[in-house]
N, C-alpha and C positions, 0 to 999 in steps of 0.2 A: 298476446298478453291478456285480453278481456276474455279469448273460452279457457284461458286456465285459472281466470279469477272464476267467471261461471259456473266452470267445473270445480273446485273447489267449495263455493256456494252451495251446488246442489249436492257434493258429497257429504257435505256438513248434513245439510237438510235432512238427506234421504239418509247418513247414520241415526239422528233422531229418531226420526221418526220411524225406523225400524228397532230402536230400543226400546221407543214405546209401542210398538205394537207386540212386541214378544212379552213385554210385562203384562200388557192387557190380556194377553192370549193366556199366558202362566195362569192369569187371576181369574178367567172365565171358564177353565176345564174345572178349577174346584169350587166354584157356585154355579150352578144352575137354577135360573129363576124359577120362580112356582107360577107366574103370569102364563096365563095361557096363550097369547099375542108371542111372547120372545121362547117362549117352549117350543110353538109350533115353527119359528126359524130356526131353529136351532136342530131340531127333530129332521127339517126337511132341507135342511141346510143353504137354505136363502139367506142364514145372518153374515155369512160370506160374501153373497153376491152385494149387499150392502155396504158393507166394511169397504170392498171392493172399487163400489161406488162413491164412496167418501174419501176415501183414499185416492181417487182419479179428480177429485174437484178439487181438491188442497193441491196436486200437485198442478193441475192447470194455472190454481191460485197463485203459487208461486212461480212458474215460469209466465204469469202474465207481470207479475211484479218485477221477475228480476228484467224483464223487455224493457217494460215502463221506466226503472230504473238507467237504463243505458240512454233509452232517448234524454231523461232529465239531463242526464250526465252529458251528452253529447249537445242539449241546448243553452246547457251551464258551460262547456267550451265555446261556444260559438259568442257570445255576449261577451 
């Protein structure tokens, strides 16, 4: 019962937030900054390995919550 609410959770999550990343992605092939900082990611294609990076800490973020969550849950049973 709790890894199919979980999973459910995290399939919620993880359809968001790959619909915004496909918006974001649509919205960054037709502007390319003039900053020379986010040119040369882009150029050398390190603004992946970043995305990539922030993408792996939201999702740590959220399976540290929804853990956290279960213990609340499991000390809100026990009381």
């Amino acid at each position: 019962m709790i890894i199919k609410q979980l999973f459910a959770k995290f399939s919620l999550v993880f359809l968001a937030v790959l619909l915004q990343t496909s918006a974001l992605l649509a919205q960054a092939s037709k502007v390319i900054p003039d900053d020379g900082m986010a040119n040369l990611m882009y150029q050398s294609g390190k603004i992946y390995v970043v995305v990539g990076v922030i993408l792996l800490i939201f999702i740590g973020v959220v399976f540290y919550l929804l853990a956290l969550d279960r213990r609340i849950k499991k000390l809100e049973d026990e009381i």
